[in-house]
C-alpha positions in Angstrom: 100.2 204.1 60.5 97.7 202.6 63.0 95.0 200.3 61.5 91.5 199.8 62.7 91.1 195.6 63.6 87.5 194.7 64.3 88.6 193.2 67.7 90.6 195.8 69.6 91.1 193.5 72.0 91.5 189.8 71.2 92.3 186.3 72.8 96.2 186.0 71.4 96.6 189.7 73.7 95.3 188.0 76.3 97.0 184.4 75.9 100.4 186.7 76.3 99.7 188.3 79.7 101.0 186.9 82.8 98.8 185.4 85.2 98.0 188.1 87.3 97.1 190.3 84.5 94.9 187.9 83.0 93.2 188.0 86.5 93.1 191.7 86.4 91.5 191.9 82.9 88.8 189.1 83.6 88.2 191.5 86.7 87.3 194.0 84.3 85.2 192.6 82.2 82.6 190.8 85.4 83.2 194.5 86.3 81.5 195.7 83.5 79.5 193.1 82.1 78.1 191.8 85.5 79.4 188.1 84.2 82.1 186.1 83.3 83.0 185.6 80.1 84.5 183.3 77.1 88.0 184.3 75.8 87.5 184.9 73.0 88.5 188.1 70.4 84.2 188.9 70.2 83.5 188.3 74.3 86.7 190.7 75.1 85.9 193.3 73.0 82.4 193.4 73.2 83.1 193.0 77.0 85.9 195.9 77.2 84.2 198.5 74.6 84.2 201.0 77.2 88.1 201.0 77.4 88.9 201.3 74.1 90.8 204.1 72.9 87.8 206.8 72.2 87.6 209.2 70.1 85.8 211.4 72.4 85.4 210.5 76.0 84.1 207.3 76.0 82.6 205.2 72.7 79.6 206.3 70.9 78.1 203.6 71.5 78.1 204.0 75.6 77.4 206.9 76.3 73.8 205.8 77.3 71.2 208.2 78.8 73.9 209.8 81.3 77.2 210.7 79.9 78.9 211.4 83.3 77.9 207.6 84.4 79.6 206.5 81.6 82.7 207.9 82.3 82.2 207.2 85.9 82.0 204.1 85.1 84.7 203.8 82.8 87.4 205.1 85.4 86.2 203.0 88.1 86.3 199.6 85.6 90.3 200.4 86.4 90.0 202.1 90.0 87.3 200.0 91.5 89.1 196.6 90.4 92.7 197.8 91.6 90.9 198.6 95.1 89.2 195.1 95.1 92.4 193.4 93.8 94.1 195.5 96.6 91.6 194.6 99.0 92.6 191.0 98.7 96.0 190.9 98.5 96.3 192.8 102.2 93.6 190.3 103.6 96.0 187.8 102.1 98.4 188.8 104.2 96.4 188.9 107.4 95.3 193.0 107.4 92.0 193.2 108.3 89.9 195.3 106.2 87.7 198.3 108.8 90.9 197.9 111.4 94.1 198.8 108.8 92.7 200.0 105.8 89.0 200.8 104.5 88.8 202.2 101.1 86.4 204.6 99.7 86.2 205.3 96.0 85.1 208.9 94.9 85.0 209.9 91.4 84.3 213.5 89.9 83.5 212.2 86.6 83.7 214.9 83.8 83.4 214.9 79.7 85.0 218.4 78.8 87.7 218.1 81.7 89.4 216.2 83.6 88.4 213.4 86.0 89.1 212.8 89.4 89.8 209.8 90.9 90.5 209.5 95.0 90.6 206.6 97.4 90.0 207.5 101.1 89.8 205.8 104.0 86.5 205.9 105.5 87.4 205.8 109.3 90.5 208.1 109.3 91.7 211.1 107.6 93.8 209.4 104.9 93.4 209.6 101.4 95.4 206.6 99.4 95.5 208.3 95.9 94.1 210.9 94.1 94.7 210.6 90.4 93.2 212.8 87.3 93.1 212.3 84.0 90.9 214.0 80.7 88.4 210.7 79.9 89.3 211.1 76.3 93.1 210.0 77.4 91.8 206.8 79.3 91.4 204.3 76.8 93.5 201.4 75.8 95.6 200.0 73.0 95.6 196.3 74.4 94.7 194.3 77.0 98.4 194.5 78.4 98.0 198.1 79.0 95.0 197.7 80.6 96.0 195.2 82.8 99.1 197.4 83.5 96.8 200.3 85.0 94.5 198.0 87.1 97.8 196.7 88.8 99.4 200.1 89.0 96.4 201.1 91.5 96.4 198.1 93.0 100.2 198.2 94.0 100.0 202.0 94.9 97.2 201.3 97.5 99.1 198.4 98.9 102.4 200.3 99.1 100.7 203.5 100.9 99.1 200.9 103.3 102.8 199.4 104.0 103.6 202.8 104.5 101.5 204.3 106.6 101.4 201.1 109.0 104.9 200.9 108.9 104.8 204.3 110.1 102.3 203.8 112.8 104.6 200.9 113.9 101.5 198.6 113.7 
């Protein structure tokens, strides 16, 4: 039996994640809240509200004016920061963003289906991923698992970059 906690996310979660998943989650939360914020159980789950698991597509409470902004919005708090966190790492190791890689997020956001998710490349005809889901699925139990999906897009647009230079011979 699964118990409501008033924090859904909360500090201790957070204190047991690796370094680069606390990274990703604190990504997340500028992402959505424009700021940085305290660790704390309050800041995180007031901060990551929007990636709670829903009972409808996204929380009551954020639905706003536009309904399909909100769950634009929630998919690209995971997509958006797995691109930037992708972005970085291949600058890291010297690829220059515009030459090897140039990513373009595009998201069919939908509340009674699913949700498309694609990463293209603006200069050439590649697309990096193309993922779908229902938004009433996308939601989170803790901050591990949201840290695990940030990093699975991030590593999925790096490897397809490896790939397809590899394959170029560049």
């Amino acid at each position: 039996m699964k118990t409501e906690s008033e924090y859904p996310f909360t500090a201790d979660q957070f204190n047991a994640l690796t370094t680069e998943e606390r990274h990703a989650v604190l990504a997340v939360t500028e992402f959505l809240t424009g700021s940085t914020i305290e660790v704390s159980d309050g800041q995180l789950s007031e901060a990551l509200n929007l990636m709670r698991e829903p009972e409808g597509c996204v929380p009551s409470e954020e639905t706003g004016d536009d309904l399909l902004a909100s769950v634009r919005r929630k998919f690209a708090a995971v997509y958006q920061v797995g691109l930037k966190l992708a972005e970085a790492e291949l600058e890291e190791r010297g690829l220059t963003r515009h030459e090897r890689f140039n990513f373009c997020l595009v998201i069919d956001p939908s509340y009674e289906d699913a949700t498309h998710v694609v990463i293209l490349d603006y200069d050439r005809p590649v697309y990096y991923l193309h993922d779908w889901s229902k938004a009433w699925h996308v939601g989170f139990e803790n901050l591990a698992a949201l840290a695990a999906a940030v990093l699975s897009v991030k590593v999925a647009l790096v490897n397809k970059v490896d790939r397809l230079h590899a394959a170029r011979g560049s």
